[in-house]
C-alpha positions in Angstrom: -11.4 33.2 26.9 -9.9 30.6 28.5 -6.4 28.7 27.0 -5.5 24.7 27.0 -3.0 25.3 29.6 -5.8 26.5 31.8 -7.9 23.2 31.4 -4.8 21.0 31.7 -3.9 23.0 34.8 -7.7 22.8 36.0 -7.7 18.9 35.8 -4.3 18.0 37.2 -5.5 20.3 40.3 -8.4 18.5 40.1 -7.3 15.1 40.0 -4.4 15.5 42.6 -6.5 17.3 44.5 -3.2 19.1 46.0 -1.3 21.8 44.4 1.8 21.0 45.2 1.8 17.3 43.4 -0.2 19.2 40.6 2.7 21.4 39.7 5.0 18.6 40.2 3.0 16.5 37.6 3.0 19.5 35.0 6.5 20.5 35.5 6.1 23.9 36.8 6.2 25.4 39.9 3.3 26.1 42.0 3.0 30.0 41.5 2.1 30.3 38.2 -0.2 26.9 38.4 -2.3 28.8 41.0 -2.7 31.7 38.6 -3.7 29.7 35.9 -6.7 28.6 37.9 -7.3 31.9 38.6 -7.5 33.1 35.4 -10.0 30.4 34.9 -12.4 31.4 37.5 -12.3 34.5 36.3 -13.1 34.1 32.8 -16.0 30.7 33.5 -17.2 33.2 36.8 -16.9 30.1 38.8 -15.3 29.0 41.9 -13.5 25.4 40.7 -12.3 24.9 44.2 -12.4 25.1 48.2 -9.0 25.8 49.2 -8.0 25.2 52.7 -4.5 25.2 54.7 -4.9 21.2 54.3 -7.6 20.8 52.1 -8.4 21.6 48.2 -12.3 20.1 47.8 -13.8 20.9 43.8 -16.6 22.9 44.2 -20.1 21.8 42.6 -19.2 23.9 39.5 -15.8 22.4 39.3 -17.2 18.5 40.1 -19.6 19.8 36.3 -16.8 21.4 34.4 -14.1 18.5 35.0 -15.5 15.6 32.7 -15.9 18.9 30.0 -12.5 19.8 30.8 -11.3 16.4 30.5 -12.5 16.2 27.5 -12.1 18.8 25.5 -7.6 18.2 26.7 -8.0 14.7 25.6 -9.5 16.0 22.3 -6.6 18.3 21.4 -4.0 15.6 22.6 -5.5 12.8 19.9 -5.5 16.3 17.5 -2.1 16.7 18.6 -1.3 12.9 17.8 -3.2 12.8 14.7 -1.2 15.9 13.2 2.1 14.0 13.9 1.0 11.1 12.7 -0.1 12.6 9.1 2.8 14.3 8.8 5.3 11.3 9.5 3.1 9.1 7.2 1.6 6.6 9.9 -1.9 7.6 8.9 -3.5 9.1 5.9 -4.2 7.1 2.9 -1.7 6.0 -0.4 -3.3 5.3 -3.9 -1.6 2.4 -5.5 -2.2 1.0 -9.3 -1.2 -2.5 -10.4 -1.5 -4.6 -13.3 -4.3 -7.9 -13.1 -1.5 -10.0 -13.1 0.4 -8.8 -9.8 -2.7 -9.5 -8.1 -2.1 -13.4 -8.4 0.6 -12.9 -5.4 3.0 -9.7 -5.0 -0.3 -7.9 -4.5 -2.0 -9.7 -1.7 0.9 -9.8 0.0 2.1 -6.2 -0.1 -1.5 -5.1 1.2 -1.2 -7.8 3.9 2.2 -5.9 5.4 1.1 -2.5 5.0 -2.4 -3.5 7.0 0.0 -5.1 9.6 2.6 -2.7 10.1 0.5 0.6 8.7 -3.0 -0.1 10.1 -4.0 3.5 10.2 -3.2 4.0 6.3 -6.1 3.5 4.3 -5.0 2.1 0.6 -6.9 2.9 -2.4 -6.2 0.1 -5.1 -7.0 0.7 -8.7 -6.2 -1.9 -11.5 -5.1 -1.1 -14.6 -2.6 -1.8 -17.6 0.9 -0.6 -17.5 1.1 2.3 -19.9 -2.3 4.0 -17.9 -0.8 3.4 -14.3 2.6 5.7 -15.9 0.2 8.1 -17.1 -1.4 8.2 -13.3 1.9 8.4 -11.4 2.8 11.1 -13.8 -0.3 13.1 -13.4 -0.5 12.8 -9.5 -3.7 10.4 -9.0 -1.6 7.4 -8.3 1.1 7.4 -5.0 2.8 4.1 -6.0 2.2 1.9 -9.0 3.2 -2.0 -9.8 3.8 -2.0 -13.4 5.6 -3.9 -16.6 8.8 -2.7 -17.7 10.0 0.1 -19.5 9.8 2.3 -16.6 9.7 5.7 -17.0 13.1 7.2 -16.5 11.4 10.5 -14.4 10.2 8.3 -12.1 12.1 6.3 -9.1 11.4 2.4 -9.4 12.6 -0.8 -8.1 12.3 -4.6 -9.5 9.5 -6.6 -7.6 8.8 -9.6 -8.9 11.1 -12.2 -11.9 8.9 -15.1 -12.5 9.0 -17.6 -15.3 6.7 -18.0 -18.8 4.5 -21.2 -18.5 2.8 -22.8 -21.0 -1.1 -23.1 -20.8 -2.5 -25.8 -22.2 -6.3 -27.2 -22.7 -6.9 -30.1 -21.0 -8.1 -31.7 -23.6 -5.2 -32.3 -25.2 -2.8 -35.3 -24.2 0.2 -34.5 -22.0 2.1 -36.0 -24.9 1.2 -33.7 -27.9 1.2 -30.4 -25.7 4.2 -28.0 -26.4 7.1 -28.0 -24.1 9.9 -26.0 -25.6 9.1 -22.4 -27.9 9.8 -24.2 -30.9 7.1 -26.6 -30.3 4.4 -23.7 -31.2 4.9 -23.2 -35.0 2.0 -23.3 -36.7 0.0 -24.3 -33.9 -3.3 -22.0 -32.7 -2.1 -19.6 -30.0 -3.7 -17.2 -27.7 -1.9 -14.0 -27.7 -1.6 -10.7 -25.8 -3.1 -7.3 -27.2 -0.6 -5.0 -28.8 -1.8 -2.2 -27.5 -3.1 -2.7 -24.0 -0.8 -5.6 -23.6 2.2 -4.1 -25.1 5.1 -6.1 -22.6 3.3 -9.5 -22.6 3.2 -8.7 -26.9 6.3 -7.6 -27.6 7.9 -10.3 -24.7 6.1 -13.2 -26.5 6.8 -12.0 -29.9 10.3 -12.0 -29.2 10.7 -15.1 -27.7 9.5 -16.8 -30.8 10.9 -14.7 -33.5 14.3 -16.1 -31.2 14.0 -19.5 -32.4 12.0 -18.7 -35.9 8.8 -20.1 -34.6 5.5 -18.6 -35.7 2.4 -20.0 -34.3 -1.2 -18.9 -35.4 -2.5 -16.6 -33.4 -6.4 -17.0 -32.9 -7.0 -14.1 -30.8 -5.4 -11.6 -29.2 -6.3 -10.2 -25.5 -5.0 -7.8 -22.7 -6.1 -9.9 -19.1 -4.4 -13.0 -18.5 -7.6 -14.8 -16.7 -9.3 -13.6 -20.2 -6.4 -15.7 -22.0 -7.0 -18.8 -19.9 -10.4 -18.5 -20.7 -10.0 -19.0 -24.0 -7.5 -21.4 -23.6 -9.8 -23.8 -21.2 -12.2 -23.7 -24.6 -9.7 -25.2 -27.2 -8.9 -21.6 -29.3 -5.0 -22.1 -28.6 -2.0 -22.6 -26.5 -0.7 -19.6 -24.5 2.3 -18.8 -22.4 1.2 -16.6 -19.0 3.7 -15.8 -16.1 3.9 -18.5 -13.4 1.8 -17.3 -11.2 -1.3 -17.7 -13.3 -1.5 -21.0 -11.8 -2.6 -19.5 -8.8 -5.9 -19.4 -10.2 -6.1 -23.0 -11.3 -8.6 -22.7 -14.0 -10.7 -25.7 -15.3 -10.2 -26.9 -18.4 -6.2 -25.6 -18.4 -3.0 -28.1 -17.8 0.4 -25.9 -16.8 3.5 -26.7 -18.0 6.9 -25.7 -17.5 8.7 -23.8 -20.5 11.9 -26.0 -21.2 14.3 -23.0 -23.0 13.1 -20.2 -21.3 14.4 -18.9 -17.9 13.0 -15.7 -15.9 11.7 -13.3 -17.9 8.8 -11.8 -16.5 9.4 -8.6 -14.7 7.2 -6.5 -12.6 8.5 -2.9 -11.1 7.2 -0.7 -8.2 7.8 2.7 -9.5 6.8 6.3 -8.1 7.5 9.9 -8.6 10.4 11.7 -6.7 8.6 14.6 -6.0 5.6 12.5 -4.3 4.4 14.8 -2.0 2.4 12.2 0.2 4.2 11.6 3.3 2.2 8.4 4.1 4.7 6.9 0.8 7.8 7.0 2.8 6.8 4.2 5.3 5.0 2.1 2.8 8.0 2.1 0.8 10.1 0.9 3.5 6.9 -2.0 4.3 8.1 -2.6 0.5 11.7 -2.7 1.3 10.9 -5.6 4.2 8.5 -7.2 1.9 11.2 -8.1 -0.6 14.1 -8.7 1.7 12.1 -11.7 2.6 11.8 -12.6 -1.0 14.6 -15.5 -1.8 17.9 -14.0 -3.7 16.7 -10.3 -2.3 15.7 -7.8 -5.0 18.2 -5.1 -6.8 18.7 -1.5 -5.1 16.6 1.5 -6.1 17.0 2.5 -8.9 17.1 6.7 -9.3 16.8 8.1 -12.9 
């Protein structure tokens, strides 16, 4: 059976046309390229060539077997390419999870860079809440996952996102009589997050008004934030959403700054040191970029 180094021999020869600049373009020096071919003949029991003193002419089985040849090296170089490729993490494909919310903004433009820089990656994007996107990174389904704080201390994570709280409003109440400072929600109706599927938002919220002793009522009690503005834009409450909420401009909703509250919202890449996917490694560093554009930079990674 013949070998790769035949065909590639076979189709420099046959391109040249001359031995001589055929073992030049190969590196090698005429001798063994001429046995090479030989080989060749013998095993395809074909004549490839008419050699002369001045002349080298492919022979009607050569002129048939070239475009075969040609093809069959060009298919093991793009395997060759391929292989590398995978294993340096420029093609393959990365399963990332992210919470609604970071789809406002972070999202879209995380996926924007990779497809840029990373076009041969294919990205597999599942939504979910924050306690089900540790579970995934923990179990292997998930490469990479945007998430709410408390991160995992197994897993390797860095800060992505610090946003403000603003307060959500329905429009039909007058600029004048909606709340603008935390204490401005006691006893008033208020749309809250779920305590269980919306544990960070909860417990973030909660805290903020147990802070200044105010206790609104709470009407109902959800896990998305477009869910919350829903309700909001039909007159069951007040809420307080991250800033980039407004992104989705709702009808029915007024925005508002919150007056006593700074930063507070916190989103987190995090992933598993042992991630065996080599396609992670260069979308982490598309995530590196991505934030050093970010005003005020982001914090170092963080290792547990």
């Amino acid at each position: 059976m013949f070998e790769l180094v035949h065909l590639r021999c076979f189709v420099a020869v046959a391109e040249e046309l001359h031995f001589g600049r055929a073992a030049a373009r190969l590196n090698m020096s005429q001798p063994p390229l001429s046995r090479h071919i030989q080989v060749l003949e013998h095993v395809l029991q074909v004549k490839l060539f008419n050699r002369s003193s001045r002349t080298v002419k492919l022979t009607p089985g050569g002129v048939a077997f070239l475009p075969e040849a040609r093809r069959i090296v060009h298919m093991a170089d793009n395997a060759l390419v391929t292989a590398r490729a995978a294993a340096e993490g420029r093609q393959g494909m990365v399963t990332i999870g992210f919470t609604a919310a970071s789809l406002y903004r972070f999202v879209p433009r995380l996926v924007g860079q990779l497809a840029e820089h990373l076009p041969d990656v294919q990205l597999l994007l599942k939504e979910s809440v924050s306690g089900d996107l540790a579970e995934g990174l923990q179990a292997g389904s998930l490469d990479l996952a945007l998430l709410r704080p408390p991160v995992r201390p197994d897993f390797r994570h860095r800060r992505v996102a610090h946003e403000r709280l603003v307060i959500c409003s329905p429009s039909a109440v007058p600029a004048s009589e909606r709340p603008k400072r935390l204490t401005d929600f006691d006893g008033r109706p208020f749309v809250m997050y779920a305590p269980d599927k919306a544990r960070y938002f909860h417990q973030l919220v909660s805290g903020l008004f147990a802070s200044v002793g105010a206790q609104p009522k709470v009407t109902q009690q959800l896990v998305q934030i477009h869910s919350i503005l829903i309700m909001v834009a039909a007159g069951h409450g007040f809420a307080l959403v991250p800033e980039t909420a407004s992104l989705l401009r709702p009808v029915g909703v007024e925005f508002d700054a919150l007056e006593d509250a700074g930063p507070v919202v916190e989103l987190y890449a995090a992933w598993r040191e042992q991630c065996s996917n080599p396609a992670l490694a260069p979308v982490l560093g598309i995530l590196d970029g991505l934030l050093a554009q970010e005003e005020g930079g982001a914090p170092a990674l963080t290792r547990p």
